[in-house]
Residue frames as qw, qx, qy, qz and C-alpha x, y, z in Angstrom:
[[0.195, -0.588, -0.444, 0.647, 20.70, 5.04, 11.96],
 [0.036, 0.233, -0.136, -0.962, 20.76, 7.61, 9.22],
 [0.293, -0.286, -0.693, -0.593, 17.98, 5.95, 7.29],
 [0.340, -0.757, -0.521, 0.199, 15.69, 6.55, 10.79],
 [0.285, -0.431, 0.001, 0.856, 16.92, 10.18, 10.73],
 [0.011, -0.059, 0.587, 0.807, 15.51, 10.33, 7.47],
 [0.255, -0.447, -0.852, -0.100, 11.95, 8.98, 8.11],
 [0.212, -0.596, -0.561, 0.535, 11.85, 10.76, 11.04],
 [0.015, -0.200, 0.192, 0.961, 12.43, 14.05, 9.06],
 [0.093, -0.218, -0.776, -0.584, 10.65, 13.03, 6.34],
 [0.300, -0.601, -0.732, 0.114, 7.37, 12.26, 9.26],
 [0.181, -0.617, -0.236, 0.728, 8.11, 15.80, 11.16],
 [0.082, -0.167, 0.328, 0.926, 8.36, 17.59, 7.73],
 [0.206, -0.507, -0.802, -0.238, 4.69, 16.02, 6.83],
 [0.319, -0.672, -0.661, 0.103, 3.28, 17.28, 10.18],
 [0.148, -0.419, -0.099, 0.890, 5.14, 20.65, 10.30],
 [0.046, 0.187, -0.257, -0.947, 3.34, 21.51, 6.89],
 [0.005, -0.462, -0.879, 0.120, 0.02, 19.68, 7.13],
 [0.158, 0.731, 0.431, -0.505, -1.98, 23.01, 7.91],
 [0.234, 0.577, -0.213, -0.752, -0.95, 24.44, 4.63],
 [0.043, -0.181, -0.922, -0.340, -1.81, 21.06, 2.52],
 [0.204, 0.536, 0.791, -0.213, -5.35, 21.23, 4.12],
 [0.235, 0.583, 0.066, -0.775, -5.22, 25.32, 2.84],
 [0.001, -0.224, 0.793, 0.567, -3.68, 24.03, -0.74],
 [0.785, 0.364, 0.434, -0.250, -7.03, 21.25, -1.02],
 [0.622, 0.547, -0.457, -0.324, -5.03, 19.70, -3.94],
 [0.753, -0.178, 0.634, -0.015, -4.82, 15.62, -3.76],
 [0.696, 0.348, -0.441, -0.446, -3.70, 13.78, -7.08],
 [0.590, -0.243, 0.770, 0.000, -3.65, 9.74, -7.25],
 [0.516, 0.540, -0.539, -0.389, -2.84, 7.63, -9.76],
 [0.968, 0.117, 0.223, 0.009, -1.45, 4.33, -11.00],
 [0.122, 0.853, -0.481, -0.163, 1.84, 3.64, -11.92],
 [0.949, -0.202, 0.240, -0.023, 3.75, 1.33, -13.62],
 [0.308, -0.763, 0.498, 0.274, 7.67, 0.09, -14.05],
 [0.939, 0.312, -0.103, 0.102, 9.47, -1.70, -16.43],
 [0.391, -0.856, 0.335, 0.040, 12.95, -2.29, -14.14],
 [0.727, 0.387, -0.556, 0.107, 16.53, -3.50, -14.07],
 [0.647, -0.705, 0.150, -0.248, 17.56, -5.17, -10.75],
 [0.476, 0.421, -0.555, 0.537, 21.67, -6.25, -9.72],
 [0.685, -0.591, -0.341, 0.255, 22.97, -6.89, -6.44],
 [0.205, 0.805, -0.218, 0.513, 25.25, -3.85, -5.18],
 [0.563, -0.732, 0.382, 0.038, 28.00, -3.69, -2.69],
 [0.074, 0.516, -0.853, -0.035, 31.16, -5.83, -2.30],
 [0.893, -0.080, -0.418, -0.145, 31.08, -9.59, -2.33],
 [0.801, -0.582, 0.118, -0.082, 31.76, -11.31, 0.95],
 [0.078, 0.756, -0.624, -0.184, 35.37, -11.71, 1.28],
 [0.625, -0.341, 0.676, -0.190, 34.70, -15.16, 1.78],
 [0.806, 0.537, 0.247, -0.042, 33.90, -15.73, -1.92],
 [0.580, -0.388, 0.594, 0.400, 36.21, -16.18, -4.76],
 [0.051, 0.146, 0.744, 0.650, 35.91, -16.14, -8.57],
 [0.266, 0.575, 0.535, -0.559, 32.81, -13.94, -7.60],
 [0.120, 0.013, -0.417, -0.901, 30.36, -12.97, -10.69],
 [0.203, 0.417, 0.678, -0.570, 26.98, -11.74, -10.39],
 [0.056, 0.268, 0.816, 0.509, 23.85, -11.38, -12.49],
 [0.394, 0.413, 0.347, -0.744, 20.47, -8.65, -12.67],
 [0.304, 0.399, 0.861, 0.089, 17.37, -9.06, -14.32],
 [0.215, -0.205, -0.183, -0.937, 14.53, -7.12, -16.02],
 [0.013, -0.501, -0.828, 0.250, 11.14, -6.98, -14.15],
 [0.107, -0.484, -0.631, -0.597, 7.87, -5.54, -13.96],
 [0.090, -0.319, -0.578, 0.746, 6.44, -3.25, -10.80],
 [0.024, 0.479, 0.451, 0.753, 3.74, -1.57, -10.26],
 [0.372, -0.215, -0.696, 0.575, 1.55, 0.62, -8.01],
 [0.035, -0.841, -0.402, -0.361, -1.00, 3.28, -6.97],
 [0.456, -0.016, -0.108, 0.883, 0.39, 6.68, -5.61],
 [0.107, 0.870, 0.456, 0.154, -0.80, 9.67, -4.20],
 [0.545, -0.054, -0.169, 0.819, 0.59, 13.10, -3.58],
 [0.343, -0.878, -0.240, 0.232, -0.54, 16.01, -1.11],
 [0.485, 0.576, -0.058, 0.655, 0.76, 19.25, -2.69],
 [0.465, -0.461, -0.309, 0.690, 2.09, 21.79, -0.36],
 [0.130, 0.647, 0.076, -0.748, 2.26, 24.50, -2.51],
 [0.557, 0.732, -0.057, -0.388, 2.05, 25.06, -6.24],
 [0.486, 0.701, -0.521, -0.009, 5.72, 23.47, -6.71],
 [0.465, 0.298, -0.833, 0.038, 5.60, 20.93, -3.62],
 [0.870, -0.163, -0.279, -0.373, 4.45, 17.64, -2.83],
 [0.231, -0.439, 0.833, -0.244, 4.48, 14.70, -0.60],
 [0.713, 0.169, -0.562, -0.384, 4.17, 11.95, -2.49],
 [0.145, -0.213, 0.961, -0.100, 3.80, 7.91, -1.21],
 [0.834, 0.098, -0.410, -0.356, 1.37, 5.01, -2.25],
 [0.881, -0.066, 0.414, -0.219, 1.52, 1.47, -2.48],
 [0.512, 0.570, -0.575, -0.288, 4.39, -0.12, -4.86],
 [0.895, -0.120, 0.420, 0.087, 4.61, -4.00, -5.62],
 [0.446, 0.656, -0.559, -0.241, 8.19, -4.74, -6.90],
 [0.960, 0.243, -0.096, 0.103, 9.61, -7.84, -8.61],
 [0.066, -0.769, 0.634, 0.042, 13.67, -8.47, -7.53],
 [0.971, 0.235, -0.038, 0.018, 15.60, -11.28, -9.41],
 [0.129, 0.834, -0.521, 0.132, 19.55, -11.88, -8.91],
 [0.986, -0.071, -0.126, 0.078, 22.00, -14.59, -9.23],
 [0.183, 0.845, -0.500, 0.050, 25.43, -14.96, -8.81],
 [0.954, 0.091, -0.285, -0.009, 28.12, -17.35, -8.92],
 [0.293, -0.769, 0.566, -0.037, 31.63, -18.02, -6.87],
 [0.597, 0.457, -0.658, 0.035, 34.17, -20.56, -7.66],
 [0.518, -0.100, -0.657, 0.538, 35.64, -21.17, -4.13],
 [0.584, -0.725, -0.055, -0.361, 33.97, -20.20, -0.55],
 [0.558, 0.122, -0.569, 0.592, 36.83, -20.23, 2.73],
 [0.396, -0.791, 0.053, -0.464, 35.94, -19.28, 6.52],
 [0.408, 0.165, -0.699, 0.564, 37.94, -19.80, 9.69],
 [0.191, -0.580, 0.260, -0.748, 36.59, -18.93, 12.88],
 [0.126, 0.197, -0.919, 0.317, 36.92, -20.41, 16.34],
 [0.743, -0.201, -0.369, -0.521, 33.87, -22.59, 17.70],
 [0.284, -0.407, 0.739, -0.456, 32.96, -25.11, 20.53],
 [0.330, 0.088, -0.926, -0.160, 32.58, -29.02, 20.16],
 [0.711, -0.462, -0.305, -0.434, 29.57, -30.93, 22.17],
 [0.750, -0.233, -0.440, 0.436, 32.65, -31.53, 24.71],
 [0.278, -0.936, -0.136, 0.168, 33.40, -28.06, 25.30],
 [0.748, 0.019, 0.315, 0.583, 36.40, -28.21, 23.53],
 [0.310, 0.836, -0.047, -0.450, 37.36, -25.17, 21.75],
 [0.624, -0.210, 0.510, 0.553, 38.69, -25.24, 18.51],
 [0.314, 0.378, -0.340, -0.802, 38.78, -23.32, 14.61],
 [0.677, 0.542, 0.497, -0.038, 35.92, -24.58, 12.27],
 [0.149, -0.535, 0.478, 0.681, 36.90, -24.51, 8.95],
 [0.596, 0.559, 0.487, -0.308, 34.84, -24.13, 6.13],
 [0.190, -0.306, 0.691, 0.627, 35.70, -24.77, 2.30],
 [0.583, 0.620, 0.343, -0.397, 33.12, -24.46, -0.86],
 [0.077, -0.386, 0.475, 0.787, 33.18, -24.57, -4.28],
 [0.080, -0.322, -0.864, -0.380, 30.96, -24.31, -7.16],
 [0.094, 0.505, 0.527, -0.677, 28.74, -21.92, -4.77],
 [0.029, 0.409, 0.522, 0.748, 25.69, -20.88, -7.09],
 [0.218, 0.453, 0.691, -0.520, 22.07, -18.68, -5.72],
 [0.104, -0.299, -0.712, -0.626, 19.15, -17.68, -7.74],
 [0.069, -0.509, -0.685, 0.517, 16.56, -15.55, -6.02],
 [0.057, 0.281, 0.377, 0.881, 14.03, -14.04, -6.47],
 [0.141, -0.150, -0.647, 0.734, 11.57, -11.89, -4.72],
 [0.080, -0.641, -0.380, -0.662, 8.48, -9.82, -4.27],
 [0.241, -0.419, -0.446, 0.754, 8.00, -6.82, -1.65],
 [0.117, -0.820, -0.521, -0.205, 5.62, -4.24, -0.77],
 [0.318, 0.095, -0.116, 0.936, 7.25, -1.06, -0.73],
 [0.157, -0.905, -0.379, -0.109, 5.65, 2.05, 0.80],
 [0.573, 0.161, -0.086, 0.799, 7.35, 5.31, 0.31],
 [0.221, -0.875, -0.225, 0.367, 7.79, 8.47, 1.77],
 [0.638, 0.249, 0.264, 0.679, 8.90, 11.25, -1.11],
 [0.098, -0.767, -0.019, 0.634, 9.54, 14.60, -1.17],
 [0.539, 0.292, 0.510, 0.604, 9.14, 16.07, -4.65],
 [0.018, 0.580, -0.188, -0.793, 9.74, 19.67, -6.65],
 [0.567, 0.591, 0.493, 0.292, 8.34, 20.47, -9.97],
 [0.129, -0.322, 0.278, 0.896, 9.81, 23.13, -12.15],
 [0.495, 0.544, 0.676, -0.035, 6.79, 24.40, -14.21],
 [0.502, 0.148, 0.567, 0.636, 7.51, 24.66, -17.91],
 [0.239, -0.094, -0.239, -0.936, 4.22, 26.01, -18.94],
 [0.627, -0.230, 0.330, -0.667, 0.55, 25.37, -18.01],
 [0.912, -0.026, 0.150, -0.380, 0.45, 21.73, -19.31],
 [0.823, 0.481, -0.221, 0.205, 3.92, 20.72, -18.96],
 [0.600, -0.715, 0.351, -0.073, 6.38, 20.07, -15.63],
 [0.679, 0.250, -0.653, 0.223, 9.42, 18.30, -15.04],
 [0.734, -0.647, 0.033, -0.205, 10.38, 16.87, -11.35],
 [0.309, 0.290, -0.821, 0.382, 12.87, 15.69, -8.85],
 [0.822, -0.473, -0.098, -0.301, 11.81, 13.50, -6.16],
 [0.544, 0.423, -0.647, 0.327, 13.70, 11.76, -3.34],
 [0.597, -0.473, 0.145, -0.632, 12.90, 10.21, -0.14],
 [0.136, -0.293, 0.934, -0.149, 13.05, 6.71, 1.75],
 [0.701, 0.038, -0.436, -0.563, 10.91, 4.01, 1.35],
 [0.499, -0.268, 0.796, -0.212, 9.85, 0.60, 3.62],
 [0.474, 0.173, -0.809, -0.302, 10.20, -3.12, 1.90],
 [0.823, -0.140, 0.494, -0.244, 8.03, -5.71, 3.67],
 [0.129, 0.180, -0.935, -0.277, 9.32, -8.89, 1.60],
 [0.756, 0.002, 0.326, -0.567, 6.24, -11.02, 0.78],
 [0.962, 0.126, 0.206, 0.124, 7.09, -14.55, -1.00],
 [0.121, 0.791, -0.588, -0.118, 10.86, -15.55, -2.30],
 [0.970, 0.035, 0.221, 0.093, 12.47, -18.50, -3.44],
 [0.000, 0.810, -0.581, -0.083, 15.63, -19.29, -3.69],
 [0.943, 0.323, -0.004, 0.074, 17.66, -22.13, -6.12],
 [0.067, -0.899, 0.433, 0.008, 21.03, -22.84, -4.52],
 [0.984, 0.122, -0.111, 0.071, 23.70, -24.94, -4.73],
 [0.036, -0.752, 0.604, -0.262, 27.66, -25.67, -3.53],
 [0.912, -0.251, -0.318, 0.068, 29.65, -28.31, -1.94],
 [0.191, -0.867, 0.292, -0.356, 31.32, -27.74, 1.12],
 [0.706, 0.197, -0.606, 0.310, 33.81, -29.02, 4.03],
 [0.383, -0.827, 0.171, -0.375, 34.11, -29.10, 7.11],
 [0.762, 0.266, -0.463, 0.367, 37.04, -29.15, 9.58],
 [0.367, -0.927, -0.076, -0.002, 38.00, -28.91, 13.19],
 [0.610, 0.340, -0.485, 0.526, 41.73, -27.74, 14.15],
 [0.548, -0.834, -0.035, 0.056, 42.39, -28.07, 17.74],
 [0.263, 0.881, -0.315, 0.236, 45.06, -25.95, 18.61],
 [0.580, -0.610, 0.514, -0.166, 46.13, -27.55, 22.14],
 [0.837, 0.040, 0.537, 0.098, 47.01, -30.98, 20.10],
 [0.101, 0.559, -0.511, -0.646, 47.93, -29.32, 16.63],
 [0.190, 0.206, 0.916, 0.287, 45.53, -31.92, 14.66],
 [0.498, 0.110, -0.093, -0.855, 42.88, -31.20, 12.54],
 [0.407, 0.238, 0.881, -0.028, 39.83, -33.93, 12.07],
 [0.475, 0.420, -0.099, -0.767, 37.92, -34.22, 9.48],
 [0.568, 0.136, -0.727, -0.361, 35.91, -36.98, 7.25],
 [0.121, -0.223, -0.879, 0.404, 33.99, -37.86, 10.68],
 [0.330, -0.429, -0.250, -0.803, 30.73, -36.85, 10.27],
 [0.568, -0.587, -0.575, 0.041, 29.27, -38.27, 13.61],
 [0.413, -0.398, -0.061, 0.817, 31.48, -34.78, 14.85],
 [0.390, 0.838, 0.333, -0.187, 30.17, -32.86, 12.21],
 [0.034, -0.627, 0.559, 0.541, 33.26, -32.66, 10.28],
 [0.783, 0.472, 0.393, 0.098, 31.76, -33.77, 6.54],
 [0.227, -0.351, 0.463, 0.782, 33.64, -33.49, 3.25],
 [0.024, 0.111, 0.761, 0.639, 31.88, -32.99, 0.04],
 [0.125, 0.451, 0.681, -0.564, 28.58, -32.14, 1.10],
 [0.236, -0.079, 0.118, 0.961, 26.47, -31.16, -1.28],
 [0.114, 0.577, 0.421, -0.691, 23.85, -28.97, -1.25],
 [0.186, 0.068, -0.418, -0.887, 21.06, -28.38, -4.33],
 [0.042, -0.470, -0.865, 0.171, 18.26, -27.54, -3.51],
 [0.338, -0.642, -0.183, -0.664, 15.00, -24.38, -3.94],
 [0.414, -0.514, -0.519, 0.544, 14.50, -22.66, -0.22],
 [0.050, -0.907, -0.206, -0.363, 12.77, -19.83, 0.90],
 [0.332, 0.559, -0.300, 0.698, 15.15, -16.91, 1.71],
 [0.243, -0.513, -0.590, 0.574, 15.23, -16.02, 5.81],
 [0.236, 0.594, 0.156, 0.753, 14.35, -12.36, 4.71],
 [0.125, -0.137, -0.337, 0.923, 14.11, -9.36, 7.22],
 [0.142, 0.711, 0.637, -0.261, 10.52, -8.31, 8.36],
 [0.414, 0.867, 0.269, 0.060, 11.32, -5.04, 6.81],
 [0.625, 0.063, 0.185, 0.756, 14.08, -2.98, 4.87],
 [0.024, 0.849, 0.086, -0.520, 14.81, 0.34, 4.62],
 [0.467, 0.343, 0.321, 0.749, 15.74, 1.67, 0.86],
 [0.086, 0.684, 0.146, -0.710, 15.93, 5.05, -0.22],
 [0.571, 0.525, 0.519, 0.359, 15.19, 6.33, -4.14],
 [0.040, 0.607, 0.100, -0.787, 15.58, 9.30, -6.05],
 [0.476, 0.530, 0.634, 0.300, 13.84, 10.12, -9.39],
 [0.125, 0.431, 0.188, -0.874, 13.42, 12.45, -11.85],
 [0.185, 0.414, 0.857, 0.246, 10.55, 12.79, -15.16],
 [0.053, -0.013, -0.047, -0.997, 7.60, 14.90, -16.28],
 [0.185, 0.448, 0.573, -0.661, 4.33, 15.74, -15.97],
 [0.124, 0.042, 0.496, 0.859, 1.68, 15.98, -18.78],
 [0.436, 0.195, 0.563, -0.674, -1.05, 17.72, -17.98],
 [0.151, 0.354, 0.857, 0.341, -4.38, 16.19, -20.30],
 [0.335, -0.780, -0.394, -0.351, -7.12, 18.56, -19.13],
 [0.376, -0.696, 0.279, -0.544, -7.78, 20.36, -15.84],
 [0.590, -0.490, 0.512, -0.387, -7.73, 17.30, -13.74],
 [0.984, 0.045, 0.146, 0.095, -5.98, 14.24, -15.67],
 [0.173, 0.816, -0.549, -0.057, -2.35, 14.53, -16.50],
 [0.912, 0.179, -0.268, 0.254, 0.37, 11.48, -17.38],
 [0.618, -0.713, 0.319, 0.085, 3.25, 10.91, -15.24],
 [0.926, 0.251, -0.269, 0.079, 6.94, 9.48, -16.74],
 [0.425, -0.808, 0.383, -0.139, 9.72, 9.21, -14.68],
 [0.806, 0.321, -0.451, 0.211, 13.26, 7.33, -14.33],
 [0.636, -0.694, 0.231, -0.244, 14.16, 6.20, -10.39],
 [0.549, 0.211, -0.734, 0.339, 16.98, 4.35, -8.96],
 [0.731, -0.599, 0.117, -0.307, 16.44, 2.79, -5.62],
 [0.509, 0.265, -0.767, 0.287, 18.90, 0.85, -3.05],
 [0.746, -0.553, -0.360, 0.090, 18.30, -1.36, -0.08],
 [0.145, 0.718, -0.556, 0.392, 20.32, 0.52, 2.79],
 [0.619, -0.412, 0.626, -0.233, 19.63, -2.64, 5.66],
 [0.346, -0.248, 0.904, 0.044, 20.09, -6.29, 5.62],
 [0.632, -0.056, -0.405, -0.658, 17.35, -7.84, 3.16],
 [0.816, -0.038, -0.560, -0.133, 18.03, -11.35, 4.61],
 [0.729, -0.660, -0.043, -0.176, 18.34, -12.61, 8.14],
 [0.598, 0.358, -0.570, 0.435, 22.31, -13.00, 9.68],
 [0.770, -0.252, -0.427, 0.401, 23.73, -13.90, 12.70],
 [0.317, -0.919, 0.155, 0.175, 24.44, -10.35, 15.44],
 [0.474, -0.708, 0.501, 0.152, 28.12, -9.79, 14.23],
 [0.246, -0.396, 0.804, 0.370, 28.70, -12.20, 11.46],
 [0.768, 0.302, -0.076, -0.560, 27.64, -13.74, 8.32],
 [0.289, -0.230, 0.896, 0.247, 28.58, -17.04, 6.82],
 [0.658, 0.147, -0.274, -0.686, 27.00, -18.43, 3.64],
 [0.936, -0.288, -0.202, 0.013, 27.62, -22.18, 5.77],
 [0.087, 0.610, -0.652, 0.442, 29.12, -22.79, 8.46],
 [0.630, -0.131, 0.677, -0.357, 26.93, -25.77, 9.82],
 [0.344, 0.142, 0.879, 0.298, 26.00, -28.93, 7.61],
 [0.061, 0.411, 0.757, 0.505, 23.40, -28.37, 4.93],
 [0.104, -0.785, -0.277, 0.544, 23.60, -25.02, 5.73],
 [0.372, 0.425, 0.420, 0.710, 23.09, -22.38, 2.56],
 [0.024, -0.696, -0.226, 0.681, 22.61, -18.53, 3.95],
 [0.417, 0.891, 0.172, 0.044, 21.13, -15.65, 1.04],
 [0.523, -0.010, -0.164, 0.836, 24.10, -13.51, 0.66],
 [0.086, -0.714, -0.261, -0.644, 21.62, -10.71, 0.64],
 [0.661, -0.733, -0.163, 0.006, 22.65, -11.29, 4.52],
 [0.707, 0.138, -0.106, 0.685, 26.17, -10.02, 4.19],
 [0.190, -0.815, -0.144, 0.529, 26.88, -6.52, 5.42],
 [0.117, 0.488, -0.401, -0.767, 26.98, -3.58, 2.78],
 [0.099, 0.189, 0.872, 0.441, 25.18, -6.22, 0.26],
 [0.327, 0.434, 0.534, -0.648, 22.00, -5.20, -1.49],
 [0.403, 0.556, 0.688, 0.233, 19.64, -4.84, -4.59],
 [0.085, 0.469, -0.024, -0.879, 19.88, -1.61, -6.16],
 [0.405, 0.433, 0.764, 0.253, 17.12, -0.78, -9.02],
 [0.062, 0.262, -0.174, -0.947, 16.68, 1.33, -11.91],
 [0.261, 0.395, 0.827, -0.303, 13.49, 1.79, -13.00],
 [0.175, -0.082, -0.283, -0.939, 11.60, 3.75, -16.27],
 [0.017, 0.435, 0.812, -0.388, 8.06, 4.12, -15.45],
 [0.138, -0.275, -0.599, -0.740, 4.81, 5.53, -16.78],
 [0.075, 0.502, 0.748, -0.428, 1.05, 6.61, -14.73],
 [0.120, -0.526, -0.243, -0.806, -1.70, 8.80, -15.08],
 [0.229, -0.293, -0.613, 0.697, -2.87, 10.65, -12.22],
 [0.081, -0.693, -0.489, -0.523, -6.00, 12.48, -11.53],
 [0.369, 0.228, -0.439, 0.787, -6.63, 15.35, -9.57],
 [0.373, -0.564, -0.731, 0.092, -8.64, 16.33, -6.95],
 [0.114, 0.350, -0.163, 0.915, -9.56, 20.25, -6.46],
 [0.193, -0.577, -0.753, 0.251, -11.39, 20.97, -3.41]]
């Protein structure tokens, strides 16, 4: 909810100062481009075990414009394609939780893993919405802060997982558990390597903040360098209302990027040149 609180601002703060951009007539756009590091962030599901995780370096890039307000601020947003890579490993995987047979039976499913590996990687179309200050130095020389949300469409992902699991039912009313009957769906060993595309989430909210300078060339070219950190604040990947499980059905292998509080956080050093536009 806060990250819609933010947009919305972000949208109202646009249209409250609109009439003094049009006075301003100053537009710059540019190119930009990233050279990043990318990690998952949060906790690990409790359901994991011997949890260790793994970021990458990638490449982003994008085209950006920004609609000054006054002399010292802008509203910046564009078009950014980023690269996200992250692996991670778990010894042991363990879930309980209660469930209903094809008889109507209740009973607890029980779910055991080990060896649990993913490998994913991603690309998304980001489109931000920044608020940014300059502090000017002297005429051909600024520094900034920026900071602002930002939507992720996900556009292609693959994912290289692997694990072997169990499954078990315990019915309480009898005090037996079954298992090693798969025509019940209670398999043992099961295992599971294989490439699959991630469920991902039509879109994600992140938010960034940055800061960097400004060099002007002339009247109406200037370089751009800047060092950002961004985090997903929703789900990236698709989960269940209310619960996650990375399996909980046969030759079943959920992202964890569908856990609650999990996400991708990236730092980012970056370079553009931007031209300007004096009406």
């Amino acid at each position: 909810m806060r990250c819609f609180r933010i947009i919305a601002a972000s949208f109202l703060f646009l249209i409250l100062f609109s009439p003094l951009l049009i006075a301003q007539k100053i537009i710059t756009y540019g190119i930009e481009v990233n050279a990043s590091s990318c990690w998952l962030s949060g906790k690990a599901p409790e359901q994991l075990t011997g949890f260790s995780k793994k970021g990458s370096y990638n490449a982003d890039f994008g085209i950006t414009g920004q609609y000054y307000i006054n002399k010292k601020n802008a509203i910046k947003s564009g078009l950014q394609i980023v690269n996200s890579k992250y692996s991670y490993q778990a010894s042991d995987y363990k879930i309980r939780f209660p469930d209903t047979d094809s008889e109507g039976k209740n009973y607890e499913r029980i779910v055991s893993g080990r060896d649990i590996s993913e490998n994913t990687s991603a690309i998304s179309l980001h489109i931000p919405i920044i608020l940014v200050h300059e502090f000017i130095i002297n005429r051909s020389f600024r520094v900034f802060a920026e900071i602002g949300p930002s939507i992720a469409v996900p556009l292609t992902g693959e994912s290289k997982v692997a694990g072997i699991f169990t499954y078990k039912g315990y019915y309480d009313d009898g005090g037996f558990t079954l298992e090693d009957i798969p025509l019940y769906g209670f398999n043992s060993d099961v295992i599971i390597k294989r490439n699959q595309n991630p469920a991902f989430s039509v879109i994600n909210l992140e938010g960034s903040a940055a800061a960097g300078c400004l060099i002007n060339i002339n009247r109406y070219w200037r370089l751009s360098f800047v060092c950002k950190y961004q985090r997903s604040f929703t789900s990236i990947a698709k989960h269940e209302n209310g619960s996650f499980y990375i399996s909980n059905k046969i030759n079943e292998f959920n992202s964890i990027l569908g856990a609650p509080g999990t996400g991708i956080s990236n730092v980012s050093f970056g370079f553009g040149i931007q031209k300007a536009i004096l009406f």
